[in-house]
N, C-alpha and C positions, 0 to 999 in steps of 0.2 A: 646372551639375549634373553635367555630365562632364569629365573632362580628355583621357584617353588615348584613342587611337584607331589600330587596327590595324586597314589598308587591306587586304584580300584582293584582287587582281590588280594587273597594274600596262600595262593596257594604255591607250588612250585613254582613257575616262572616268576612271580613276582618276588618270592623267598631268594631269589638271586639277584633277581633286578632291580630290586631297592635296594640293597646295599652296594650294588656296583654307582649305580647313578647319586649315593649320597657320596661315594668314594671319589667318586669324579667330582665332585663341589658344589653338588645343587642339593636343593634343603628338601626333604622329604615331611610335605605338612601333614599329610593326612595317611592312614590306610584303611578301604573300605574292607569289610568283609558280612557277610551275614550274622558270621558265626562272630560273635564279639569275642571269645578266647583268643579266634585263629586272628583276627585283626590284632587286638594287646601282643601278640604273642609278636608280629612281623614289626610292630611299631614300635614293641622297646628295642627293638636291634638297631633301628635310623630315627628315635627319638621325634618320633613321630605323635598324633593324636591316633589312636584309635576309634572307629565310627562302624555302626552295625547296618544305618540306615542313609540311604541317599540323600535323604531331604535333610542330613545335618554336613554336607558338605560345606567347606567355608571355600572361598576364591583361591584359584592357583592358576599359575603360569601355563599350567599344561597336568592334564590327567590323561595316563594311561590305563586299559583298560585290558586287565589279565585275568579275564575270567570263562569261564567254558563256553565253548562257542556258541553253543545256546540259550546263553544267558547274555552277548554282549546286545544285543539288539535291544532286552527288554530295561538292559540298564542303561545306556543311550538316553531312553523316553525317559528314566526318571529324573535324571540331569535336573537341577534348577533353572528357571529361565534364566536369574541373573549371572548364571557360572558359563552359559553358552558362546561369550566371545574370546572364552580360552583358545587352546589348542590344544585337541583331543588326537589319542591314537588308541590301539588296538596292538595284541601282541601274537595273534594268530596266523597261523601259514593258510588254513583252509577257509579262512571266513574273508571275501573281497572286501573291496568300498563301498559296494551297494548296500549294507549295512548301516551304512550313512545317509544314503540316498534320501530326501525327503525329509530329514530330521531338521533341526532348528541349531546345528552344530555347523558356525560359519567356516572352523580352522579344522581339519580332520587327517586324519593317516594313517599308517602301520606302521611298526618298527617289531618285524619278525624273527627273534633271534632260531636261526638253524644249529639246535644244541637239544640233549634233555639235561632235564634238569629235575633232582630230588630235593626236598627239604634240607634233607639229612645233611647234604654234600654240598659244602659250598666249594664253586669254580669262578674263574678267572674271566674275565669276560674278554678281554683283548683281543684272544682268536677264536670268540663266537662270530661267525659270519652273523651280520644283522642286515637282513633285506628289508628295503622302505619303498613308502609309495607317500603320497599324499595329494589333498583334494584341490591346492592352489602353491603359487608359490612361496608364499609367506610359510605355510605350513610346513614346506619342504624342507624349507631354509633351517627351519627351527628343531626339524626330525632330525636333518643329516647333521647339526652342529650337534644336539644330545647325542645319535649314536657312533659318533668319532671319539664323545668323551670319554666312553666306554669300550669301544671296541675298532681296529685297525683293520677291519674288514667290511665296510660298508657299501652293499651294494644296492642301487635302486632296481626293484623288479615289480613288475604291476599284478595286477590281480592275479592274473589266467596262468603266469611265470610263477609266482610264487605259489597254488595251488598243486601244481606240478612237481614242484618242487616238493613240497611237504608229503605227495604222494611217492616219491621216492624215498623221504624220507622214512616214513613207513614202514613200505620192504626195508630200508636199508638198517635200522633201528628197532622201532617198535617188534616185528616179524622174528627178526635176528634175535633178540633178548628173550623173544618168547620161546624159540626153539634152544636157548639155554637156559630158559627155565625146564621146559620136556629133559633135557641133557641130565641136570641137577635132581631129577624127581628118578629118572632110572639107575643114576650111580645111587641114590640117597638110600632106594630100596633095598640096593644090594650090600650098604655098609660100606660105601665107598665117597669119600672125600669131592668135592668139583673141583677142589684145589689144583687135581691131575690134570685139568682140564685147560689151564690156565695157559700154559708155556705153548699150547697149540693154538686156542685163543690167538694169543697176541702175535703169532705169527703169520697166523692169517690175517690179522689186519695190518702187519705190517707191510706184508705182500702187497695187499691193492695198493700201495704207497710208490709202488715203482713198478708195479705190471696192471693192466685191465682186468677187471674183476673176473671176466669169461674166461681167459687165461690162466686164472692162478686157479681156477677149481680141479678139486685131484676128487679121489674118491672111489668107490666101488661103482656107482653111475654111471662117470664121464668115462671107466674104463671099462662099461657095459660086462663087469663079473655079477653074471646071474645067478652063479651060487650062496655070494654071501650076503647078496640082495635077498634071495630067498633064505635063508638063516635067519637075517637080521627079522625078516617080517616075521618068522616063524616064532622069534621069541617076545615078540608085543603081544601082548595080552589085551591089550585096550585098545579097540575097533577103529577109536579119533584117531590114536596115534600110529595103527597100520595104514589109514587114508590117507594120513599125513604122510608118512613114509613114502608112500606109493605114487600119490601127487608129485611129489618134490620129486622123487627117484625119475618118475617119468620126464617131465621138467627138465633136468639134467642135460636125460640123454640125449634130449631132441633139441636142445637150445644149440644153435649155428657157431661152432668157435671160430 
């Protein structure tokens, strides 16, 4: 139903998402970015134009728009009037459709992939879950056929569902990698490898794979030993990461299994 497709940003999620959707058979015309590097840089990979500025957009079938959520509003407005009868989407969990509301964009939507994504690491998109919404049917029509091409996980969620969502994503993600970075900064101090770290890692996550995340928590907390709770605080030196300790530890113990 489409062919052409003009990526707006070219940061992580787009660094994935263009080269899934030029894999799946649709022609990648454009990539915007500010930074003209990071745009050449995303564009020689799907043989794309590279564009620094909006107002040299040329026409395409559908522009998505993968840029910080605070930015997708003001790039919205700078769309050209004759580029408006596309079909636009948006690639964030936290940002609704009211971001649309009022604009001069007739075909509109989301196509949220629930993943992270680095530069560095290119992933498979087939079991990225991608949650969609859109502002008519035609739009719909056009979102759910692009995100089948890419991925066997497609589910429609509206605004208020997928905001939700991404806030658990959060804890579950962003929160999670942060307390392995604290992990890697205390082994690192001591001359110790994260490597060690790894084989328990992955066992915990393969835990929540066949039990409830409440249930599979072990630890010095859920087994209320106040001695090596008191230990463990006694040897942080750094005030955030006794908070943290102490937050979480409490947390633990009081959460209902």
């Amino acid at each position: 139903m489409i062919k052409d497709i003009c990526i707006i940003g070219a940061g992580n999620v787009a660094s994935s998402l263009a080269p899934a959707l030029q894999g799946a058979g649709y022609r990648i015309t454009q990539v915007f970015s500010r930074d003209f590097d990071n745009a050449a840089q995303l564009a020689g990979k799907v043989g794309a134009e590279p564009v620094s500025r909006l107002d040299k957009l040329s026409y395409a079938d559908m522009f998505i728009f993968s840029v910080k959520d605070n930015c997708i509003a003001q790039c919205i407005d700078c769309i050209p009037e004759n580029l408006c009868d596309a079909v636009f989407a948006h690639t964030s969990g936290s940002v609704g459709m009211e971001v649309f509301k009022g604009k001069r964009l007739k075909h509109c939507g989301v196509i949220y992939p629930l993943q992270t994504f680095s530069k560095t690491l290119r992933i498979g998109f087939r079991d990225v879950p991608l949650l969609i919404e859109a502002s008519d049917k035609f739009a719909l029509e056009i979102i759910r056929s692009l995100a089948l091409s890419v991925s066997d996980k497609v589910l429609e969620a509206d605004s208020e569902k997928r905001k939700n969502i991404h806030l658990a994503a959060v804890f579950a993600c962003n929160f999670t990698n942060h307390m392995y970075a604290v992990a890697d900064k205390i082994l690192e101090d001591k001359g110790i490898c994260f490597d060690i770290l790894l084989p328990l890692i992955d066992e915990s996550v393969r835990k929540i794979h066949r039990m409830k995340p409440a249930d599979a928590q072990t630890g010095p907390a859920v087994r209320g030993d106040a001695n090596v709770i008191a230990e463990h605080m006694s040897m942080l030196a750094d005030e955030r990461l006794k908070q943290i300790y102490g937050i979480m530890t409490k947390d633990i113990s009081e959460w209902e299994q």
